[in-house]
TIROSE-384449 format. One record per residue (C-alpha): x negated, y negated, z; residue in one letter; residue number from 1; chain. Coordinates in pm, whole numbers. Each point is the difference from the previous one (the first is absolute). Layout:
BEGIN
x, y, z, aa, i, ch
X, Y, Z, A, NUM, A $
...
// end
This chain:
BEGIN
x, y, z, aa, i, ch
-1486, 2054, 19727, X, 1, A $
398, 128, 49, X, 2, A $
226, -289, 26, X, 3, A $
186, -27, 354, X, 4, A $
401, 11, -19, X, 5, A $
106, -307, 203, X, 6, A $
231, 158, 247, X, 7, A $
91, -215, 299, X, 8, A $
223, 207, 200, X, 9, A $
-252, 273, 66, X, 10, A $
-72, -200, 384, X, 11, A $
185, 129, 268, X, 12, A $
196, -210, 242, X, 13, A $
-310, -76, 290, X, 14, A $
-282, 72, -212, X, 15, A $
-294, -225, 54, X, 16, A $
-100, -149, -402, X, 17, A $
-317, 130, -140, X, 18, A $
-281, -222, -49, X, 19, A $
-205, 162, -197, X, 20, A $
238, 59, -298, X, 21, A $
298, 42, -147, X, 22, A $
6, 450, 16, X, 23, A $
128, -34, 383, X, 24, A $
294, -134, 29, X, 25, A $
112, -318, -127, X, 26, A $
-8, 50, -344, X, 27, A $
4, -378, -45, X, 28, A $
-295, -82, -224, X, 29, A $
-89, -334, -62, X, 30, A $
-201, -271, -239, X, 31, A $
-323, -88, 215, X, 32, A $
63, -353, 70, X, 33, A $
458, -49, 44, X, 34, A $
60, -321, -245, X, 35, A $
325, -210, 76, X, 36, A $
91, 121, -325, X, 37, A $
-153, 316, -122, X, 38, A $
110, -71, -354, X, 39, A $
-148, -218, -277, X, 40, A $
69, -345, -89, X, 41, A $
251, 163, -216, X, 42, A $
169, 207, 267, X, 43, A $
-155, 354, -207, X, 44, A $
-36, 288, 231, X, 45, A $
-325, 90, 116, X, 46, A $
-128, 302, -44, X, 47, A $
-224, 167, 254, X, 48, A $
-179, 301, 17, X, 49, A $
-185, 247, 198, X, 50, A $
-331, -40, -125, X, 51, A $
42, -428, 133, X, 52, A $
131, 118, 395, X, 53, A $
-298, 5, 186, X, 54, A $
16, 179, 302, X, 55, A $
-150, -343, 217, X, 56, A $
287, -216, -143, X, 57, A $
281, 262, 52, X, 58, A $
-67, 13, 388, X, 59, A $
-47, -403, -23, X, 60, A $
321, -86, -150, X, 61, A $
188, 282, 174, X, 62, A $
-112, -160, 409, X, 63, A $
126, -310, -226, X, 64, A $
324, 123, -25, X, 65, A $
35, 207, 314, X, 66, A $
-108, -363, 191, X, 67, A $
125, -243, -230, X, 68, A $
262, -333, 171, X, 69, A $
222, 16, -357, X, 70, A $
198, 294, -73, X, 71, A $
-116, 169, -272, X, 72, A $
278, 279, -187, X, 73, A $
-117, 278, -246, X, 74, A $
350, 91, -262, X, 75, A $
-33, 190, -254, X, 76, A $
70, -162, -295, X, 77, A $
204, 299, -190, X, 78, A $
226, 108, 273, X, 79, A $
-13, -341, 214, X, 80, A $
-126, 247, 326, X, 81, A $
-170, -124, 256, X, 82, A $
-348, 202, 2, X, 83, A $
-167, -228, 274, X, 84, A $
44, -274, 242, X, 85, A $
-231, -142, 257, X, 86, A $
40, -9, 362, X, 87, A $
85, -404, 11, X, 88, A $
320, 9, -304, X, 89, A $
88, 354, 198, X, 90, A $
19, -190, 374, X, 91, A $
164, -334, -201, X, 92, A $
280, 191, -131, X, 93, A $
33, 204, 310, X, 94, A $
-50, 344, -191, X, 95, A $
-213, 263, 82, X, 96, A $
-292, 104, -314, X, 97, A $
212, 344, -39, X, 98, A $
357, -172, -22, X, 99, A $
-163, -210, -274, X, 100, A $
-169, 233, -228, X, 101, A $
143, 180, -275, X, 102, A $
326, -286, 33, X, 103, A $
77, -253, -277, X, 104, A $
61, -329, 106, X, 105, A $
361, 32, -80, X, 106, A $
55, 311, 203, X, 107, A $
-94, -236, 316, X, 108, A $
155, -321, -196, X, 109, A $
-382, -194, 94, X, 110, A $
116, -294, -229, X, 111, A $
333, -148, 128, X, 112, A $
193, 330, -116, X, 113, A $
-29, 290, -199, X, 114, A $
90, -170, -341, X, 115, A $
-251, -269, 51, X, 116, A $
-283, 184, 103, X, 117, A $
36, 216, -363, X, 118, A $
33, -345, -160, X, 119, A $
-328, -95, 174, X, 120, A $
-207, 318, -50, X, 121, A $
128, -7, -393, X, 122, A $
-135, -372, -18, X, 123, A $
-366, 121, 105, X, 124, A $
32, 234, -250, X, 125, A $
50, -198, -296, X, 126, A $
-199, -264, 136, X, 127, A $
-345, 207, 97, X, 128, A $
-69, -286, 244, X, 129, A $
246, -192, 222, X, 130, A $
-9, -264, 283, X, 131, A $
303, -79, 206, X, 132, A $
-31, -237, 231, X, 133, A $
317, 21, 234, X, 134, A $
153, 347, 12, X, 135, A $
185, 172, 259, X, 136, A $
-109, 375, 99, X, 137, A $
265, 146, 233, X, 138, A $
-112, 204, 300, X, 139, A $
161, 314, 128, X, 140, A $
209, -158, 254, X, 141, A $
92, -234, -267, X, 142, A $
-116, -359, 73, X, 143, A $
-169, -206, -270, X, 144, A $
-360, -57, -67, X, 145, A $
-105, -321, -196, X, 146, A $
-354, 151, -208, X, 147, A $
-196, -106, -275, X, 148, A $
-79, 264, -238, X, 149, A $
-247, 50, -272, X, 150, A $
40, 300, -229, X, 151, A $
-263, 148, -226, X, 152, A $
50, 338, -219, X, 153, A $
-338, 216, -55, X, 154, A $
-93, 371, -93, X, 155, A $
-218, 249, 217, X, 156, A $
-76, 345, -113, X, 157, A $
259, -60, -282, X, 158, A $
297, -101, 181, X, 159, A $
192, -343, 37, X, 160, A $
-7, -146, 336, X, 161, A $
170, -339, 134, X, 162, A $
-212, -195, 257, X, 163, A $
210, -238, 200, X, 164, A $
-217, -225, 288, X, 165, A $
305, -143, 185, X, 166, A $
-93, -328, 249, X, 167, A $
284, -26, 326, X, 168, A $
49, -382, -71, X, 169, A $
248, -76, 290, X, 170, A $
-251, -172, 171, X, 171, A $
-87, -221, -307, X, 172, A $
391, -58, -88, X, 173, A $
74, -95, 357, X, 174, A $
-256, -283, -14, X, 175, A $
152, -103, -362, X, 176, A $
337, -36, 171, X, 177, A $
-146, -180, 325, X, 178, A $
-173, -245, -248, X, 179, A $
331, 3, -196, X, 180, A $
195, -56, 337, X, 181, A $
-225, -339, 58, X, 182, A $
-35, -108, -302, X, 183, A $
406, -1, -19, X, 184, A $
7, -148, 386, X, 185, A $
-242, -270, -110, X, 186, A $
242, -60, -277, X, 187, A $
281, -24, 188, X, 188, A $
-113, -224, 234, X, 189, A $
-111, -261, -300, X, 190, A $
332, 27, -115, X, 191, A $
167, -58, 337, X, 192, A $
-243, -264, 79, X, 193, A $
141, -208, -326, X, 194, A $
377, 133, 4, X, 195, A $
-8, -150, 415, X, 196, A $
-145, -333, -161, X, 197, A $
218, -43, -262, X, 198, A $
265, 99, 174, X, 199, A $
-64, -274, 286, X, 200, A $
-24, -308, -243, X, 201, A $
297, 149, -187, X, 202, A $
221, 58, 325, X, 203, A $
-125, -440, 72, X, 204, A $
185, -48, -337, X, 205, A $
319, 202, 53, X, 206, A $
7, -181, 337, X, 207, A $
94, -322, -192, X, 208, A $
229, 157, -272, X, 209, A $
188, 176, 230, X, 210, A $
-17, -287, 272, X, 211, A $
137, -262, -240, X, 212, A $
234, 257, -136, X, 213, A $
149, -5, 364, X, 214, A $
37, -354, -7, X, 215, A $
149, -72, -322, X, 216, A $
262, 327, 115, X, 217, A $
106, -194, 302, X, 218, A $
74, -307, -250, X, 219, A $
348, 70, -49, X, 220, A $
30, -318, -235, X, 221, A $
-156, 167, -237, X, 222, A $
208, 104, -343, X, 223, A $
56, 346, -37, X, 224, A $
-187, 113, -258, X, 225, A $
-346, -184, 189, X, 226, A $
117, 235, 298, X, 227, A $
-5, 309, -179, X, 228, A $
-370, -107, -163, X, 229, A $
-115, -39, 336, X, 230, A $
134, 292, 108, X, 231, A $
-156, 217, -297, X, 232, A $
-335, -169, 76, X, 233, A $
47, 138, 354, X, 234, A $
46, 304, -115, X, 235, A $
-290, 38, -211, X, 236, A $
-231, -161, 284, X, 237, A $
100, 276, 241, X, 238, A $
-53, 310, -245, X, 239, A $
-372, -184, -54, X, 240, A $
18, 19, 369, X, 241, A $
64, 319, 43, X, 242, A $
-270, 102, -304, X, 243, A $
-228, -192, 262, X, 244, A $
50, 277, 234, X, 245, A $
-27, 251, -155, X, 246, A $
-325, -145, -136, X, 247, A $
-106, -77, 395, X, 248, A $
153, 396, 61, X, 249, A $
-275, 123, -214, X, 250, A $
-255, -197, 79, X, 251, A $
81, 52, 409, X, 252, A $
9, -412, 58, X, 253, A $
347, 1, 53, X, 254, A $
98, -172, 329, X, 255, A $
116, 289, 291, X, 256, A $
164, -55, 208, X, 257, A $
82, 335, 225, X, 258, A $
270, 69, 243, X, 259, A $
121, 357, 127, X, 260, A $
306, 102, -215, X, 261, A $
225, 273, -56, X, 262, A $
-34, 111, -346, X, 263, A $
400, 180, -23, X, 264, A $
70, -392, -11, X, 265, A $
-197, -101, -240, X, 266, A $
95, 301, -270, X, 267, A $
368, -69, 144, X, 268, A $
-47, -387, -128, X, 269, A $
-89, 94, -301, X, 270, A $
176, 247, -127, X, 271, A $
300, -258, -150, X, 272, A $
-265, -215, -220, X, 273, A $
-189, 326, -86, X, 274, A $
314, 111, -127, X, 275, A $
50, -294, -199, X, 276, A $
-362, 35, -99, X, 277, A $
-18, 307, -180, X, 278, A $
315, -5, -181, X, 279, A $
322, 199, -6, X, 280, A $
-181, 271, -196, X, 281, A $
-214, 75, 299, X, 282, A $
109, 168, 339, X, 283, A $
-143, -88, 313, X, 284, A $
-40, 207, 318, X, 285, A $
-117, -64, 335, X, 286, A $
-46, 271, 244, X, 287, A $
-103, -176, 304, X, 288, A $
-140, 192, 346, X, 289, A $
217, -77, 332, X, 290, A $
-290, -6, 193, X, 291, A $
-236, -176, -163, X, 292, A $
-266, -156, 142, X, 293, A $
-121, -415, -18, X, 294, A $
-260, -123, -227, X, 295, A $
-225, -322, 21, X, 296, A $
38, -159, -324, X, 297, A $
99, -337, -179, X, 298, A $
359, 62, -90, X, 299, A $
1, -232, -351, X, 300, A $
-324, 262, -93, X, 301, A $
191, 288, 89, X, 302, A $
300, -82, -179, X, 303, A $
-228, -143, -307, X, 304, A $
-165, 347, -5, X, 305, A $
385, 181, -17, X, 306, A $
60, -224, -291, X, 307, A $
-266, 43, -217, X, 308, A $
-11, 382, 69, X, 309, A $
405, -9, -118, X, 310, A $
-88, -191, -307, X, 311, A $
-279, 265, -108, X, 312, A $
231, 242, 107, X, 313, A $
291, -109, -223, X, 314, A $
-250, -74, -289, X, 315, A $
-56, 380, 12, X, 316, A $
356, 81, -52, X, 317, A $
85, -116, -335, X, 318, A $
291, 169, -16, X, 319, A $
99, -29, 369, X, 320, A $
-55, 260, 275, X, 321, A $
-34, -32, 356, X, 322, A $
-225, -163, 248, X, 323, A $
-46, 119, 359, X, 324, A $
-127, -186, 245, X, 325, A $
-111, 213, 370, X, 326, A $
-92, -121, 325, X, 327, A $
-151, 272, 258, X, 328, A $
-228, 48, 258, X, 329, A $
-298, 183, -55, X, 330, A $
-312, 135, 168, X, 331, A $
-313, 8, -190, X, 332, A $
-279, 245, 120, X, 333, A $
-353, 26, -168, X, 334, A $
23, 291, -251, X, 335, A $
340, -248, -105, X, 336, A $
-227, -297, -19, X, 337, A $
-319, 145, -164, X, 338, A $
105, -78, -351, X, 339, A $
122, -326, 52, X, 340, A $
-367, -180, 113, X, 341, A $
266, -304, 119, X, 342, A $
155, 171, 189, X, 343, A $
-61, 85, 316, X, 344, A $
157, 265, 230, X, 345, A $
299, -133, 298, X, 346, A $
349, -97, -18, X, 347, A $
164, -186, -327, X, 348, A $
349, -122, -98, X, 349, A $
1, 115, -342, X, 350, A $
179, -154, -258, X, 351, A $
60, 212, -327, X, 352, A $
141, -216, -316, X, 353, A $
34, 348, -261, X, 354, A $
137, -56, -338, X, 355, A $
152, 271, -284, X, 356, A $
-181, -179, -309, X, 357, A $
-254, 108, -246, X, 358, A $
-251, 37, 243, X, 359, A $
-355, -38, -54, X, 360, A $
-338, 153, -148, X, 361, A $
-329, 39, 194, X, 362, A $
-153, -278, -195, X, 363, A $
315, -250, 83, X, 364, A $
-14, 142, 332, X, 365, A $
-369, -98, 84, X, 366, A $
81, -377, -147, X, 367, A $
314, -85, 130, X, 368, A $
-123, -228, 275, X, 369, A $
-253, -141, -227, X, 370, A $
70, -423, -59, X, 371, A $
173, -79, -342, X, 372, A $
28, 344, -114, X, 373, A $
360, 100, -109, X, 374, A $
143, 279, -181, X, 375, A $
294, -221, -151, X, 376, A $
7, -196, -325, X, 377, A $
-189, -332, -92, X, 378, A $
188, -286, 164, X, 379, A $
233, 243, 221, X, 380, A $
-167, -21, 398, X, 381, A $
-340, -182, 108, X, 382, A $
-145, 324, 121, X, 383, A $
-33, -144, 363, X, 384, A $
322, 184, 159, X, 385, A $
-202, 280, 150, X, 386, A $
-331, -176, 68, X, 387, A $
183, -244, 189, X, 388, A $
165, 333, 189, X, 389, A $
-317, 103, 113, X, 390, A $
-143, -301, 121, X, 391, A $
323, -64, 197, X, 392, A $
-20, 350, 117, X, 393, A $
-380, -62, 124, X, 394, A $
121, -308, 144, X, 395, A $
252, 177, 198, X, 396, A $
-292, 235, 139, X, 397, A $
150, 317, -199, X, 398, A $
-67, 235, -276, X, 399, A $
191, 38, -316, X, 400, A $
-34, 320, -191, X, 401, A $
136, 140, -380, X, 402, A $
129, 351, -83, X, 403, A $
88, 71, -383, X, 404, A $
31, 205, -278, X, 405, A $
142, -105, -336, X, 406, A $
361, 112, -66, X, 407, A $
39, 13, 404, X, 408, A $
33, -399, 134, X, 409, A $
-232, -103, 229, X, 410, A $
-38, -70, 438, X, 411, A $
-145, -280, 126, X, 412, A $
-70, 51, 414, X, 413, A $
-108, -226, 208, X, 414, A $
-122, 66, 348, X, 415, A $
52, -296, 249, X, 416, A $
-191, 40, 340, X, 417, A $
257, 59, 260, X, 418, A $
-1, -289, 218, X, 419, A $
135, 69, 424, X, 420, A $
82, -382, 62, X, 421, A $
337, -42, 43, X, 422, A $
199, -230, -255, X, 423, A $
80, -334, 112, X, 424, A $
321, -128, 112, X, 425, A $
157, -175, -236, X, 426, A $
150, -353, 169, X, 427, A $
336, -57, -50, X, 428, A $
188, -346, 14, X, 429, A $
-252, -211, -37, X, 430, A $
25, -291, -140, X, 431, A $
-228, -133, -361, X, 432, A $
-289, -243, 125, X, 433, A $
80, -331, -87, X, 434, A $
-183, -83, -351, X, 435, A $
-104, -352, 95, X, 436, A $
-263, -170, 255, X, 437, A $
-172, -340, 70, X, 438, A $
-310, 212, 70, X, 439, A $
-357, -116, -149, X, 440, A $
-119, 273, -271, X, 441, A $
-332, -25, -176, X, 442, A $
29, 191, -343, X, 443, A $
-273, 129, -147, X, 444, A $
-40, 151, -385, X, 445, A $
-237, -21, -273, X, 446, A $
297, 41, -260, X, 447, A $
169, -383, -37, X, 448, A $
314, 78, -181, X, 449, A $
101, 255, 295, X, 450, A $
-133, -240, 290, X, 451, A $
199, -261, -116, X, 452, A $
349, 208, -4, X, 453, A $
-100, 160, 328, X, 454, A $
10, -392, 140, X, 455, A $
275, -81, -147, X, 456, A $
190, 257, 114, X, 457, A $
-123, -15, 415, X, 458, A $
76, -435, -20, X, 459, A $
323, 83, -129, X, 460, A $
63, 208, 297, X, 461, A $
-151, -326, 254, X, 462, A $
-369, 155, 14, X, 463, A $
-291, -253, -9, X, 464, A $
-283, 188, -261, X, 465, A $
-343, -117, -17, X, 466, A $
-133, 169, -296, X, 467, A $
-331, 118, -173, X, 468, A $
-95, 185, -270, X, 469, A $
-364, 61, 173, X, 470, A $
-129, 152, 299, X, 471, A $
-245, -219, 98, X, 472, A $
232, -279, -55, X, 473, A $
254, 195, 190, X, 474, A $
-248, 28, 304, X, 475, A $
-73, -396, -23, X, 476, A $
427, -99, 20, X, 477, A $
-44, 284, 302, X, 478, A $
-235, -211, 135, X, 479, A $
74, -364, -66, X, 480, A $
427, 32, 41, X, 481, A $
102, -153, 338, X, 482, A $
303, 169, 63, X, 483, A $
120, 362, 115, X, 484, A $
-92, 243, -318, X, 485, A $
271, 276, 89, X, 486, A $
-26, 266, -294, X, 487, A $
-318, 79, -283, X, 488, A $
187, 138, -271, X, 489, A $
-310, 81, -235, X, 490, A $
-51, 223, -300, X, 491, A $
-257, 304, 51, X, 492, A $
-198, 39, -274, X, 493, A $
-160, -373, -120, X, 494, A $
-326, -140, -169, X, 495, A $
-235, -119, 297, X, 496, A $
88, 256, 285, X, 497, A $
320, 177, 55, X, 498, A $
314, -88, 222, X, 499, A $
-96, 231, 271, X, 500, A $
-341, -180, 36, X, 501, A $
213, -331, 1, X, 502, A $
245, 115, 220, X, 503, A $
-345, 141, 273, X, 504, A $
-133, -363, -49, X, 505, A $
335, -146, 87, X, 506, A $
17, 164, 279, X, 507, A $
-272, -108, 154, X, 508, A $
128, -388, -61, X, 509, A $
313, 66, 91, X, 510, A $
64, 321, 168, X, 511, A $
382, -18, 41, X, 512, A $
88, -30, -384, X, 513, A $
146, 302, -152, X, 514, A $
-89, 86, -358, X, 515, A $
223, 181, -269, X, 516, A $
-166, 181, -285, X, 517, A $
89, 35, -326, X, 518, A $
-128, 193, -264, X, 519, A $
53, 181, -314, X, 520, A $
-165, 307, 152, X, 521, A $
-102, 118, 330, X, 522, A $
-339, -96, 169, X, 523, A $
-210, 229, 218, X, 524, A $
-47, -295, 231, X, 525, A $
403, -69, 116, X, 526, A $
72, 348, 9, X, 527, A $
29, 2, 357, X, 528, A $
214, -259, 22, X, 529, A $
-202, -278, 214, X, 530, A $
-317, -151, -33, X, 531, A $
-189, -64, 305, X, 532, A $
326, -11, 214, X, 533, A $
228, -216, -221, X, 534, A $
327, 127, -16, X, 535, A $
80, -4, -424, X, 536, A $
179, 186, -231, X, 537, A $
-54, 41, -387, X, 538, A $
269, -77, -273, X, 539, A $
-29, 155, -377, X, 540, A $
-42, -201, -291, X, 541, A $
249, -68, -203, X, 542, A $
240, -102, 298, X, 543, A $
284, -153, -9, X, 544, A $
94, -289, 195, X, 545, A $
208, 184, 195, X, 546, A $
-264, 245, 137, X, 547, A $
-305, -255, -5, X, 548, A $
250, -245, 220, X, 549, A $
142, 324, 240, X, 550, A $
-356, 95, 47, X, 551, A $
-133, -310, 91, X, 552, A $
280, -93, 284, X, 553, A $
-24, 356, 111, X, 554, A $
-363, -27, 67, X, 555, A $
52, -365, 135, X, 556, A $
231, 116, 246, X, 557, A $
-150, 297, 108, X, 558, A $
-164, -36, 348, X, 559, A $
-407, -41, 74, X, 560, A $
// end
């Protein structure tokens, strides 16, 4: 029997495959059953020959190939040629079967690029048998295809052929990052869930530190060198407090509290302690639109996000450089907003915060926003700057996005929705509410040491308190107290049931008491402000006691 020379490229372009054996066209001869790997457990070539082809299993494995759902590629292993390809790798990579054969994959640069598909094809050479399970074959217009790809060298007729089954795993990998997406949101909702908790009972215990720290200021008796310990205590308790918000920033608990602003005021505000912020070494730009539009957001967020996106910024530039910060209009249409799945398409104030620093790699780039992580030394940050930026910018109803390279600094952007209400008027010449009262107060909070300072510091100002550090027992002194019960000033989130359950049950005993919130964090439940009716108003722990004692004539003198 003559042996057949395996010659691929004898098909022409169109030509139906033959069935019936290999003399018609194809050229493609094949082992009767197509292993994974054609090789042996030691990766040896395997040699086939004429005399094992039958004529039955030729036609079999050829429909196989013609009608397979893998892509299946033919090289020859001397030259690195393509010699065949099946329809389903031809329609993946956007080729026609005649553009294909007779090309090496580094004349159509099928692996990434030309040098890396050589370095591939060389690998399944000296390997005989290869499995790579995430590669990326490049179609003709260029995009990326994630495949799996198992490799197997084998001889017909005498010549060296390379097998390569390819599997399109997009489909797979797009589940893997869904899962990865959930498993990361489930994550970071754990984490917020604890940061908001500890952050509440630790924002109860700066409430007394810095509380008695405003006492003992106001003591002017005191020597010297006591004042300046007090004042260094104070000092420390409000960068823990301001740690606390970031911690709330990330976790989305922090308190909101919204109003329509212009945001050329804000950056204008800041710019002097930015300045002082980043250091001599470091210039600062602003480059603010003269017709900008308003935004609906809580200023002390906005102008915590500005800060924290300076700092990251200067840490960037350790040898100085320049910061920019941009405020624009902008328009954002659908093809804009595709690859941004937060984003949706209408009109933005866009903020831009860009930096000339050492910019960033892909792998940086896709953690950035991630809790604790952080590029800088052991000891040097807390890794919470930008997580806390993009739960205040999700707060704020906007999207924050990250352009970088390394060697070419970095933009942060955030999109704001634009907002058509008009600002409000600002009132001049009015006077501060008085600070004191003879009103009746019930206080209610599960944390002692901050329930007692809170009544101290209402009776010194002439308020009556009735006090309780549960709700039920709150609800009883509701009940039971004789007198006029002006003003509920209750904490939100407490063992038993919460202040805003207190504050419904309260209003049902006594409908014209108005009820002041306070909380370490916001609550679903007083976001809108009232609760069944009741005029209230919600004050952020730590306070001070000059905004707990503003807030709580303000809302006693405001009308029914």
């Amino acid at each position: 029997m003559s042996e057949s020379k395996y010659n691929p490229l004898t098909q022409a372009e169109g030509q139906s495959p033959d069935t019936t054996g290999i003399s018609s066209g194809s050229g493609f001869a094949a082992p009767s059953a197509p292993p994974e790997f054609p090789g042996d457990a030691n990766g040896a070539i395997l040699q086939i020959s004429a005399e094992d082809r039958p004529s039955n299993s030729e036609s079999r494995y050829r429909r196989l190939f013609e009608a397979a759902q893998d892509g299946m590629l033919i090289l020859d292993a001397r030259t690195g040629a393509i010699t065949d390809v099946n329809p389903f790798l031809a329609e993946l990579l956007d080729y026609s079967r005649t553009e294909l054969l007779g090309k090496t994959p580094w004349e159509i640069a099928l692996v990434k690029d030309a040098e890396t598909s050589r370095a591939v094809f060389e690998q399944i050479k000296a390997k005989g048998n290869a499995r790579y399970e995430d590669l990326s074959f490049r179609t003709k217009g260029g995009l990326l295809v994630s495949v799996e790809v198992v490799s197997s060298l084998y001889r017909v007729d005498g010549e060296t052929v390379i097998q390569c089954n390819v599997r399109d795993i997009r489909i797979r990998k797009d589940s893997e990052r869904l899962e990865q997406r959930i498993q990361q949101a489930l994550k970071m909702e754990a984490v917020g869930q604890m940061a908001g908790g500890l952050a509440h009972d630790f924002n109860n215990l700066l409430g007394v530190i810095l509380g008695y720290c405003e006492i003992l200021a106001e003591q002017k008796s005191l020597p010297q060198p006591v004042q300046d310990m007090v004042g260094e205590i104070q000092n420390a308790g409000v960068s823990a407090k301001n740690l606390t918000q970031r911690l709330l920033a990330f976790s989305r608990r922090q308190a909101v509290q919204p109003v329509v602003m212009d945001l050329n005021e804000t950056v204008r505000r800041m710019e002097t302690m930015l300045g002082r912020l980043i250091g001599a070494d470091v210039q600062l730009v602003s480059v603010l639109a003269g017709d900008l539009g308003r935004i609906k957001a809580d200023p002390s967020q906005v102008e915590q996000m500005l800060m924290n996106l300076a700092i990251n910024a200067r840490d960037a530039m350790p040898k100085g450089g320049l910061i920019v910060i941009k405020t624009e209009n902008a328009v954002i249409d659908r093809s804009c907003a595709e690859p941004y799945p937060s984003l949706e398409a209408g009109r933005y104030v866009l903020l831009t915060v860009s930096d000339t620093g050492i910019g960033m790699d892909q792998e940086t780039l896709s953690r950035i926003f991630e809790p604790f992580f952080s590029t800088k030394s052991s000891g040097q940050g807390t890794g919470l700057g930008l997580s806390s930026v993009l739960g205040l910018v999700k707060q704020s109803g906007g999207t924050i996005t990250v352009h970088s390279e390394p060697g070419e600094g970095a933009t942060f952007q955030v999109h704001f929705p634009r907002c058509d209400e008009l600002q409000p008027a600002q009132p001049r010449g009015s006077a501060a509410p008085s600070e004191g009262g003879t009103e009746t107060i019930l206080l209610v909070d599960d944390a002692a040491q901050l329930r007692q300072l809170t009544r101290r510091l209402l009776e010194n100002c002439g308020y009556n308190v009735l006090e309780s550090g549960d709700p039920a027992d709150a609800l009883r002194i509701v009940r039971e107290y004789k007198g006029p019960l002006h003003l509920l000033v209750t904490d939100v989130v407490m063992p038993g049931f919460s202040g805003a359950v207190l504050a419904e049950r309260v209003a049902a005993i006594r409908p014209e008491t108005k009820v002041l919130y306070t909380s370490g964090y916001s609550d679903a439940s007083i976001e809108q402000g009232h609760v069944r009716g009741q005029q209230s108003a919600f004050l952020d722990k730590p306070f001070t006691r000059g905004a707990l004692l503003s807030k709580v004539r303000e809302l006693l003198d405001a009308t029914a």
